[in-house]
Every structure is written in C-alpha cells, then in structure tokens.
C-alpha positions in Angstrom: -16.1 -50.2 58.7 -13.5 -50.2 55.9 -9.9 -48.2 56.1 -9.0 -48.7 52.3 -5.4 -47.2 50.7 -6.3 -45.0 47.5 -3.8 -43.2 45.3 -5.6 -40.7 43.5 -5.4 -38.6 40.4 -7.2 -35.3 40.3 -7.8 -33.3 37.1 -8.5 -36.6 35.1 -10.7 -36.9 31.5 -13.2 -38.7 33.5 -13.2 -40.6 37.0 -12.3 -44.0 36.9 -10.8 -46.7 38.9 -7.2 -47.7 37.0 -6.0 -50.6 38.8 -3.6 -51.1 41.7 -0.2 -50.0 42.7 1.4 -51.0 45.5 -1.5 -52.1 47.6 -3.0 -49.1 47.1 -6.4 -48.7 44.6 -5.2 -46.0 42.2 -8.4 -43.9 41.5 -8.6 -40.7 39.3 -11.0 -38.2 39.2 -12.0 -35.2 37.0 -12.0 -32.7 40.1 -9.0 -30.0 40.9 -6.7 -30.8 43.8 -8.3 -27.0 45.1 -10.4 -26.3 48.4 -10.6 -30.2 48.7 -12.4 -30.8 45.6 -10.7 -33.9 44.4 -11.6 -35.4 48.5 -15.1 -34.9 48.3 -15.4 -36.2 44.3 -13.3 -39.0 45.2 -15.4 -39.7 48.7 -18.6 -39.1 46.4 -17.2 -41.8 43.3 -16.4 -44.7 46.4 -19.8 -44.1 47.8 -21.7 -44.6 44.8 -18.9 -47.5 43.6 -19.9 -49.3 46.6 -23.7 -48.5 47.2 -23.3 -46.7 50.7 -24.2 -43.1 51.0 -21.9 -40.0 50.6 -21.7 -39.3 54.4 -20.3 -42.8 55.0 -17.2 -41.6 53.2 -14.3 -40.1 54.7 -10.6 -39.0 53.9 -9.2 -40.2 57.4 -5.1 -39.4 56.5 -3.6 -38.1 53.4 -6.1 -34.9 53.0 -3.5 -32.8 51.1 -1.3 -35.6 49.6 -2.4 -38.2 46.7 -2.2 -41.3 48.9 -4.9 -41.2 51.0 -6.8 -43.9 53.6 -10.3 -43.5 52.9 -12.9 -45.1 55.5 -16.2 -46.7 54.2 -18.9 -46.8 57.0 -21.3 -50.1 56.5 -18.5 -52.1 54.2 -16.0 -54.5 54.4 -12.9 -53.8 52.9 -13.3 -57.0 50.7 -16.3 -55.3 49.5 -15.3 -52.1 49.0 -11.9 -53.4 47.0 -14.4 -55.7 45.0 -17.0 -52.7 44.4 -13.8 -50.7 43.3 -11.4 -53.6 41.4 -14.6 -55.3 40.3 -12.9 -58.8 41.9 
C-alpha cells in the first residue's frame, strides 16, 4: 500500500502527468472539480498509470482541495512515483 502526494489540475486539455512540485506529483486532468469528478478521473488515470485496478484507488485527504494523498492498494510508492514520473 502506497500513500502518494498529488497536486492536481482539473479542467485540463487532456490528463497528463506534468512533473513535480514540492514533493508532490502534479497531475492534471480533463474532468470538472464538480460532484467529485476530477477524484474519480484522477483515481481512474493512477490506476491505469500504474496497472492496479480502479477500486484500489483512493482519495484518502484532500477530497475538496487540489493537494491530495491518494493511496494505491498492491503498489509501492517507488512504483507508483516511477509508473507516474516514468523514473
């Protein structure tokens, strides 16, 4: 199990990783911060970055704000920050 720091950007072009900022993995997704869109695109874009399913992704602080701790089920965090950063 993976607890992962993720700044994210709802209302992108298209959903991307960016990079990183201040430890966290700054993420941006094409979803609307509305009815907790951009949360389930962004747990939907980890799970397929890092090859676990969708229900092993989960916004566990940060629900309503842009930094958020995400936690991957059946990851590292190595992996998942590889999967994501492609490192």
């Amino acid at each position: 199990m993976a607890d992962v720091a993720i700044r994210l950007q709802p209302r992108a072009k298209r959903s991307e990783v960016v990079g990183e900022r201040a430890g966290a993995i700054v993420v941006r997704v094409t979803a609307p911060p509305v009815d907790g869109k951009a949360n389930a695109a962004l747990c939907a874009f980890v799970a397929k970055a890092v090859g676990v399913s969708a229900s092993s992704v989960d916004v566990v602080r940060g629900q309503t704000s842009r930094d958020k701790i995400v936690r991957v089920v059946g990851a590292s965090e190595d992996a998942v920050r590889e999967a994501l950063l492609g490192r």
